[in-house]
C-alpha positions as CSV (number, residue, x, y, z in Angstrom):
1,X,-53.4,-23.7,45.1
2,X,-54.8,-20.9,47.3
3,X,-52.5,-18.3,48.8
4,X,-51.3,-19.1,51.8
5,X,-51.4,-17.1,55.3
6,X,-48.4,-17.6,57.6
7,X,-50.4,-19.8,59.2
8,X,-49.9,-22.2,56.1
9,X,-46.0,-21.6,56.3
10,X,-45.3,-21.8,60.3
11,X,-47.4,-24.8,60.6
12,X,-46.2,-26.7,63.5
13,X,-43.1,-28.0,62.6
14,X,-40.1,-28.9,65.1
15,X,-36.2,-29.1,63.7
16,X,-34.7,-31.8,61.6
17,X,-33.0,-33.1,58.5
18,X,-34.9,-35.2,56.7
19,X,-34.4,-34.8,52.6
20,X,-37.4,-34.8,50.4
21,X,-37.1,-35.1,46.8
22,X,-39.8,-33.5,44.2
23,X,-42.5,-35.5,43.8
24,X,-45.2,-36.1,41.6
25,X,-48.0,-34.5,40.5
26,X,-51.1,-35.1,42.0
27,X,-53.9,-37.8,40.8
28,X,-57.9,-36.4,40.0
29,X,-58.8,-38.6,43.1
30,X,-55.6,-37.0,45.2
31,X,-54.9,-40.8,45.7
32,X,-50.7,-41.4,45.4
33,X,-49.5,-42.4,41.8
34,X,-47.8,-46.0,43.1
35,X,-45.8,-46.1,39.3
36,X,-45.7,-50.1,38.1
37,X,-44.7,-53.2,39.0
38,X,-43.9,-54.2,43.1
39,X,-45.9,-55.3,46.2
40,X,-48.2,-52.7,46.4
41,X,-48.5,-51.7,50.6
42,X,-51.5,-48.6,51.0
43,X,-51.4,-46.6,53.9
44,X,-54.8,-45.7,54.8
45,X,-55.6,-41.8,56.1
46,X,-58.9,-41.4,58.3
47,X,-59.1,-37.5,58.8
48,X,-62.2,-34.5,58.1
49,X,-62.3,-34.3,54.3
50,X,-65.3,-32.2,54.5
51,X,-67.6,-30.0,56.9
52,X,-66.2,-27.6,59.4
53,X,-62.9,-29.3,60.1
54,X,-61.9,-30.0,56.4
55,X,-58.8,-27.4,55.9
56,X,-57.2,-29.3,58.6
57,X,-58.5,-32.6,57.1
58,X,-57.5,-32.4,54.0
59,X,-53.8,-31.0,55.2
60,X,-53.6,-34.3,56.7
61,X,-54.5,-36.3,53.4
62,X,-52.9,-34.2,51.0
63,X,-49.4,-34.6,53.5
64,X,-49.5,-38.3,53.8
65,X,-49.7,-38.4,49.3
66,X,-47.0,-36.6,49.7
67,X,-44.7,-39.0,51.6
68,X,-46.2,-41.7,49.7
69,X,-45.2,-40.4,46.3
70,X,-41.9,-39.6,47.8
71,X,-40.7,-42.9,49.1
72,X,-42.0,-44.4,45.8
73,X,-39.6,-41.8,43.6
74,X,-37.2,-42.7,45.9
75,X,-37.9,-47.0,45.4
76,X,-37.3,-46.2,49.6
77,X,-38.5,-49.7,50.3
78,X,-37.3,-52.2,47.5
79,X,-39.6,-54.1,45.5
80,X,-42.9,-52.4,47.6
81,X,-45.3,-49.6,46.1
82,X,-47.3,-47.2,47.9
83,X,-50.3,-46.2,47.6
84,X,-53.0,-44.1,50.0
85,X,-57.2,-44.4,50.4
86,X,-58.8,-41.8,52.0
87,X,-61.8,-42.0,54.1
88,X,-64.1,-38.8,55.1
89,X,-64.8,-39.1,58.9
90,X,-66.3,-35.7,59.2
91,X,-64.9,-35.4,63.0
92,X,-67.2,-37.6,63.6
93,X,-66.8,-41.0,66.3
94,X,-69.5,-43.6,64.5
95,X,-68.1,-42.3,61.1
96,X,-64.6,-43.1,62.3
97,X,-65.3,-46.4,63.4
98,X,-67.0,-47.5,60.0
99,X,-64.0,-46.0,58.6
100,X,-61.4,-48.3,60.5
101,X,-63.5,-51.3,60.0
102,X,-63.5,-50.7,56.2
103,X,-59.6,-50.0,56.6
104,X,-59.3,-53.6,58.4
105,X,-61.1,-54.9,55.5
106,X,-58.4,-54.6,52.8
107,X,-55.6,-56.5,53.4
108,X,-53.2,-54.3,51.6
109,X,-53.9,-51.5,54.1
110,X,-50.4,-52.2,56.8
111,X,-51.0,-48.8,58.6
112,X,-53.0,-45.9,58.8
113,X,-52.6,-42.4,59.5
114,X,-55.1,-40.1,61.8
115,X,-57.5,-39.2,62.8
116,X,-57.6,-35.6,64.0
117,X,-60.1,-35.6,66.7
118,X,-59.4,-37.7,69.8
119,X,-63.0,-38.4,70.0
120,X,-62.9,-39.9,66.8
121,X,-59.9,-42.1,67.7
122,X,-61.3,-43.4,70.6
123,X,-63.8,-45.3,68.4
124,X,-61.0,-46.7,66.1
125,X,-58.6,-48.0,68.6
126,X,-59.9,-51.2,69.3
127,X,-61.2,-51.9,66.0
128,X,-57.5,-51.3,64.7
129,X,-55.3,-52.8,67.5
130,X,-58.3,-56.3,67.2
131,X,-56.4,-56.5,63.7
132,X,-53.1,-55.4,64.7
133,X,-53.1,-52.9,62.4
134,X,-50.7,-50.1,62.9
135,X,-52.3,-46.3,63.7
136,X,-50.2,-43.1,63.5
137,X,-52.1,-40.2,64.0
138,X,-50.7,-36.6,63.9
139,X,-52.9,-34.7,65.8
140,X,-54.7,-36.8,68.7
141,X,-53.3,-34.7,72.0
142,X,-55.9,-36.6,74.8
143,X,-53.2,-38.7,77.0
144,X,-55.7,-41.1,77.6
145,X,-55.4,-42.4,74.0
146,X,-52.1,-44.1,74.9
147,X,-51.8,-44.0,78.8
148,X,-55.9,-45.1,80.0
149,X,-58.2,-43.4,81.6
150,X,-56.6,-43.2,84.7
151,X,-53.0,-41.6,83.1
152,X,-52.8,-38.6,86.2
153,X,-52.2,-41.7,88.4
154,X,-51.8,-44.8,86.8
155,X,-50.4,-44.7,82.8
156,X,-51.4,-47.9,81.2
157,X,-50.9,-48.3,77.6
158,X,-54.3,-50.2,76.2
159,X,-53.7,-50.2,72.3
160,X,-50.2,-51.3,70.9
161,X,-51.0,-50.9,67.4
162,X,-51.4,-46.8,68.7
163,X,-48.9,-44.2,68.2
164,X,-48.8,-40.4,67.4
165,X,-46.3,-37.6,66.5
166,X,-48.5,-34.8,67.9
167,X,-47.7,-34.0,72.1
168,X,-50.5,-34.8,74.4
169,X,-52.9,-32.2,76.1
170,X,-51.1,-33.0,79.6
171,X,-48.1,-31.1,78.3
172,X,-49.9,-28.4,76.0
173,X,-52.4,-27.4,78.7
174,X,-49.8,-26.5,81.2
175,X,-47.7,-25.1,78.6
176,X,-50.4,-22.5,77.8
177,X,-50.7,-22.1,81.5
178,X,-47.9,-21.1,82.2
179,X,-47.2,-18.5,79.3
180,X,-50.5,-16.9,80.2
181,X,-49.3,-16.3,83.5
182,X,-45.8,-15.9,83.8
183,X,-45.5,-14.5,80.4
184,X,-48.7,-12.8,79.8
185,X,-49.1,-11.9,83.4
186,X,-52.8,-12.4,83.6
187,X,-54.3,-13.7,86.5
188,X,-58.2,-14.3,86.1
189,X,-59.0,-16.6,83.7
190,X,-62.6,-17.8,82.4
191,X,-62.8,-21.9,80.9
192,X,-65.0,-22.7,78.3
193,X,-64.9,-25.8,76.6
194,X,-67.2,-27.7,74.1
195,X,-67.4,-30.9,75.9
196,X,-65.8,-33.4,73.8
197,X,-62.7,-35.3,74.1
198,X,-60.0,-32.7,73.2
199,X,-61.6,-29.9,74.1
200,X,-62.6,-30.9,78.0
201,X,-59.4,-32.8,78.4
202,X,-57.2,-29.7,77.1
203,X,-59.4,-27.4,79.8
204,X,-59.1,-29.4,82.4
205,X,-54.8,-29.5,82.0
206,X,-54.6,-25.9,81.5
207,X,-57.1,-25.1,84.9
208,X,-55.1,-27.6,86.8
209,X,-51.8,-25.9,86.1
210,X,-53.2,-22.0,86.1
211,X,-54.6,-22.9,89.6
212,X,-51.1,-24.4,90.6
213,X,-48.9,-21.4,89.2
214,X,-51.7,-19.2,91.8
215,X,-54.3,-17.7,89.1
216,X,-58.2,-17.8,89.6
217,X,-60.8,-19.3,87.8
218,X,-63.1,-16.9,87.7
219,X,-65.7,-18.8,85.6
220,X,-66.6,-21.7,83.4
221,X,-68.8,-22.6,81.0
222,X,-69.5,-25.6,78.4
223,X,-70.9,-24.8,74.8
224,X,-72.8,-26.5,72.0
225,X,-70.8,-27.1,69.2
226,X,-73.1,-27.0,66.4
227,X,-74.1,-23.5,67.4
228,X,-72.5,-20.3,66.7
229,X,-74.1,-17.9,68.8
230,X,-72.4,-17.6,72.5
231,X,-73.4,-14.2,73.7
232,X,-74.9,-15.4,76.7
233,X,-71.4,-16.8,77.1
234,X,-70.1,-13.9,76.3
235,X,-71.9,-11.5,78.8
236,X,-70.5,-13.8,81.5
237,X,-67.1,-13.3,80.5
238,X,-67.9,-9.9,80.7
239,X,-69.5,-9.5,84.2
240,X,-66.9,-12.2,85.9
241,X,-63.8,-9.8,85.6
242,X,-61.6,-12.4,83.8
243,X,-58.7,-10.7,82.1
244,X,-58.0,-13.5,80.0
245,X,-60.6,-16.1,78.1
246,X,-59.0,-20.3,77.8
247,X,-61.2,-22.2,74.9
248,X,-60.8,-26.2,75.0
249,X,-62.5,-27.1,71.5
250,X,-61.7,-25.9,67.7
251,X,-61.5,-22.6,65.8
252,X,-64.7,-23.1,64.0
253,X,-66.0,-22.6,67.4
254,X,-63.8,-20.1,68.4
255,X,-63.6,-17.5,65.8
256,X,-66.9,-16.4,66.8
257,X,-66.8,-17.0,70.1
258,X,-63.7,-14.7,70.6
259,X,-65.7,-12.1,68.2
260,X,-68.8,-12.3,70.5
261,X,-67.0,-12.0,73.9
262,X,-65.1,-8.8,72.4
263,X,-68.7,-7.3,71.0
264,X,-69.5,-8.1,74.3
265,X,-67.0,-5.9,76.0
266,X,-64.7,-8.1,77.3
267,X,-61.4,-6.9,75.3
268,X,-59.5,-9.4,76.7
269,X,-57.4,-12.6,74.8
270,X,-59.1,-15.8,74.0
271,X,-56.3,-18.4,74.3
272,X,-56.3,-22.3,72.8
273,X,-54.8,-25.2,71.8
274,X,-53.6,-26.5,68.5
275,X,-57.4,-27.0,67.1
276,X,-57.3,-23.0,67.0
277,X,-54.4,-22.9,65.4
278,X,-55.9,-22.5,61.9
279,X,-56.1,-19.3,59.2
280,X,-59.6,-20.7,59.3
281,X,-60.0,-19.1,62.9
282,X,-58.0,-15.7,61.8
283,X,-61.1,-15.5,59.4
284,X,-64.0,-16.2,61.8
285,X,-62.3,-13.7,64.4
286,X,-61.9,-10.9,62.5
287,X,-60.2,-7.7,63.5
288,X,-60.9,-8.4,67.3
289,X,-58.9,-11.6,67.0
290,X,-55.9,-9.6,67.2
291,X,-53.9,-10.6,70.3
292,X,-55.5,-14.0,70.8
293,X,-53.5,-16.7,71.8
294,X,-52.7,-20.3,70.1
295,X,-50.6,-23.3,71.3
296,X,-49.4,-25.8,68.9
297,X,-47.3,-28.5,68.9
298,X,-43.5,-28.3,67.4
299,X,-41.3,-25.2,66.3
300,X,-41.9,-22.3,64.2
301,X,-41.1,-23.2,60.1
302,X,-38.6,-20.1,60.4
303,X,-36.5,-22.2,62.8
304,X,-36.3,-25.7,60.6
305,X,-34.8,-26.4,57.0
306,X,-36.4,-29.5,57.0
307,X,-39.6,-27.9,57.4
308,X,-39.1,-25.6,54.6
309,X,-38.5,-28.6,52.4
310,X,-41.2,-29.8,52.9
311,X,-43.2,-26.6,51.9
312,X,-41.1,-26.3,48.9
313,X,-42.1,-30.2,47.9
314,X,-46.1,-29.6,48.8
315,X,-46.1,-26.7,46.8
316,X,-44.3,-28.5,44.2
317,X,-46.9,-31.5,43.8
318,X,-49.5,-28.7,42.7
319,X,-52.1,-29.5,46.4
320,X,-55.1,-26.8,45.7
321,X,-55.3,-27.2,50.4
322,X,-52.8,-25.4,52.3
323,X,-51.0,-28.2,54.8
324,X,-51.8,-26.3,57.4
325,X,-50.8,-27.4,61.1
326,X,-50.4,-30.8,61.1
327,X,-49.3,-31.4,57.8
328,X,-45.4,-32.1,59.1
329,X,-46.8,-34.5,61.4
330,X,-48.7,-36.1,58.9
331,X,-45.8,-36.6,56.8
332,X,-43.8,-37.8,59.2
333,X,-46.5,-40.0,60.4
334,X,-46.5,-41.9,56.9
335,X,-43.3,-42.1,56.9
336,X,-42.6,-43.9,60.5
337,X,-45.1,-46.5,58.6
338,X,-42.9,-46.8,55.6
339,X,-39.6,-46.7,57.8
340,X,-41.5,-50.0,59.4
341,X,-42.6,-51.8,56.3
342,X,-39.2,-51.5,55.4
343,X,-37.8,-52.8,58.7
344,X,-40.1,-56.3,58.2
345,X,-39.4,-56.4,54.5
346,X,-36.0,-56.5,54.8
347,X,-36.0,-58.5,57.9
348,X,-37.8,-61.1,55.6
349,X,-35.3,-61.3,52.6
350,X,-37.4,-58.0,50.9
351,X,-40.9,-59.5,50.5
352,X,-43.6,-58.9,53.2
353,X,-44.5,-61.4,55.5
354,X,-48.1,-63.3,55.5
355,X,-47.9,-61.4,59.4
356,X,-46.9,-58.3,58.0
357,X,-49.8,-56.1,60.2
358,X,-48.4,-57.6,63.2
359,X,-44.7,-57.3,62.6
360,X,-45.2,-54.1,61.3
361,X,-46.6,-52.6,64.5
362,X,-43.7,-54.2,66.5
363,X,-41.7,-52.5,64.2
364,X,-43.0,-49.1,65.0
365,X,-42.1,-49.4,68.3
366,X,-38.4,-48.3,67.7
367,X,-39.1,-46.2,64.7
368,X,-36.5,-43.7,65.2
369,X,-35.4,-40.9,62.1
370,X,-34.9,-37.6,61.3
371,X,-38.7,-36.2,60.0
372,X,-39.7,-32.9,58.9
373,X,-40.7,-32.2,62.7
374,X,-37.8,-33.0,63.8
375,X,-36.3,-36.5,65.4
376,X,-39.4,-39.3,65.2
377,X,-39.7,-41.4,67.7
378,X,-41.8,-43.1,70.3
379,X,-41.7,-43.6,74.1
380,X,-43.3,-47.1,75.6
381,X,-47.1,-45.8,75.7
382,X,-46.9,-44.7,71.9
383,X,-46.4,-41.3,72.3
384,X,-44.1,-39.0,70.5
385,X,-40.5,-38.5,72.1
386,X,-40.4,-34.3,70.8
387,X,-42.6,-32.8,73.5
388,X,-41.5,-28.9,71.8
389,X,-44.2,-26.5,71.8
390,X,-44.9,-22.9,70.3
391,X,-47.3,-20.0,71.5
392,X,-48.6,-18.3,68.5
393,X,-50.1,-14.9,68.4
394,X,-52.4,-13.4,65.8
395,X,-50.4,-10.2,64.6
396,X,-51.5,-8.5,61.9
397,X,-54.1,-10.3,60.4
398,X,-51.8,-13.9,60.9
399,X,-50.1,-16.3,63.3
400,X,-46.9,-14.9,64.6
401,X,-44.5,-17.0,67.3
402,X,-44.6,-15.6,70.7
403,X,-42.4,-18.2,72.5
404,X,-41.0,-21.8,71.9
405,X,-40.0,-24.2,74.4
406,X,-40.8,-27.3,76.4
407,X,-43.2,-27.8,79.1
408,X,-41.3,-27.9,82.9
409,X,-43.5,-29.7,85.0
């Protein structure tokens, strides 16, 4: 296992009580060792196993073994067997898609967990709910994933088979906001965002509430993804006057985009959302990412014995990936899946039902226990109940908490 930053250990976590027991070690594959004899129920992950986004990725997969192995040392759910297949979306949308239709296409898959990008899950949702096959992701943060396109004035939840533990981007943009300019006291800000689905939609709730709380846009700008040089970007950071930088996208992005705006002169803070809040993006940075600025959802690790648990048991199972930030919400995201196949199994005299996808996502619906991240459970649109949030600053040469609280809209 690689050494860990304290990005690997305050992953974003929020409190609770949940008890882990070891677990066991790891297969070649990573797959979960199910142990013999049962009903054999596999929980499918859909996540980045490779390319830019793979430390988060493989947080995510490594997290979910992890519960699985647990709740079979356990025998959590009598008589059933878990097991997990992993499938490589590379962040992206048609690769997701093939992904959930292969998923669909093995009857002993009765949920899934991710993806990570909300891009990606916007291709999966239908193909998912068609089936009635349950989906728990633990990073997703657009609202319109559970409340429509229209959610700012008109929330209506399109997928029932959809849920997540992660908050949305409606809370975590205005959340940022409002640190950066009550707490931070900086006033002109420049937008940039990469143009997909998390990155625009996180923007566009941070802008709205900066503009509310009486700060200036002083610029925007949208950026190409697959590139890595933004000094043109950077010089019109530099000339607007912004004392503060906001970045809707993820840290392989902006590592170098907050290296190239301070080569550029600008020594001011880039500030993001959770797809920042990586080691990954400490590394791209460099020195000048000191002082930059990270949201993410949940608690600092310090704050949750639950959480530290949970880092005990991952390190225990011998994973060669850090969990990184969403590996509590992975965890618990497998296990609101096993809570509900035990629900149905032992509403059906402990054996799975022929409808078992179907009862299974009912069953979701009022989910409720005490997870790594704190308490689990969902609201009517699918959405996760803990709406905590943390601001992370790099200190140091690593993430440090700056402030922890809820958003007050």
């Amino acid at each position: 296992m690689r050494q860990r930053s304290l990005i690997a250990i305050t992953a974003a976590l929020a409190a609770g009580a949940l008890t882990l027991t070891a677990c066991g070690s790891r297969d070649e594959d990573g797959g979960s060792d199910s142990g013999s004899g049962g009903t054999k129920v596999i929980i499918g992950v859909d996540a980045p196993l490779t390319g830019d986004l793979s430390a988060l990725g493989l947080g995510i997969k490594n997290s979910v073994d992890l519960a699985a192995k647990t709740a079979n040392k356990e025998k959590y759910v009598e008589g059933v067997t878990f097991e997990i297949e992993a499938l490589d979306d590379q962040a992206q949308p048609a690769s997701g898609q093939q992904n959930a239709t292969k998923l669909v296409a093995n009857d002993d898959v009765l949920g899934v967990v991710g993806p990570l990008n909300s891009s990606v899950a916007e291709s999966m949702q239908k193909v998912f709910d068609d089936a009635k096959l349950v989906q728990v992701s633990p990073a997703n943060t657009n609202p319109a994933l559970t409340q429509g396109q229209d959610w700012q004035t008109n929330k209506v939840r399109t997928y029932k088979s959809y849920f997540r533990t992660a908050t949305t981007d409606a809370i975590q943009g205005p959340f940022a906001a409002q640190y950066v300019y009550n707490d931070a006291k900086k006033k002109k800000v420049f937008v940039i965002d990469d143009k997909k689905t998390y990155g625009a939609g996180l923007a566009a709730t941070f802008s709205d509430e900066f503009k509310k709380l009486g700060g200036k846009i002083v610029g925007t700008e949208h950026i190409d993804p697959e590139t890595k040089d933004f000094s043109s970007v950077a010089t019109k950071v530099k000339s607007s006057g912004a004392d503060v930088v906001y970045y809707g996208g993820e840290y392989p992005q902006a590592g170098p985009l907050s290296k190239q705006i301070k080569a550029a002169g600008a020594k001011i803070p880039i500030v993001g959302g959770d797809g920042i809040y990586s080691a990954d993006f400490i590394k791209l940075a460099g020195a000048s990412g000191t002082g930059d600025l990270a949201t993410s959802v949940g608690a600092p690790v310090e704050e949750l014995p639950s959480a530290k648990e949970f880092v005990a048991n991952y390190e225990a199972a011998g994973y060669k990936e850090a969990f990184e930030a969403y590996g509590g919400y992975s965890y618990d995201s497998a296990w609101a899946i096993i809570e509900a196949v035990k629900k149905v199994v032992e509403d059906n005299d402990g054996e799975l039902p022929d409808d078992a996808r179907e009862k299974i996502t009912a069953a979701m619906q009022n989910v409720s226990f005490d997870g790594v991240t704190g308490k689990v459970s969902f609201d009517e649109f699918g959405d996760a109940t803990n709406k905590q949030l943390t601001v992370y600053s790099v200190e140091g040469g690593a993430w440090k908490p700056a402030k922890s609280g809820t958003y007050e809209g």
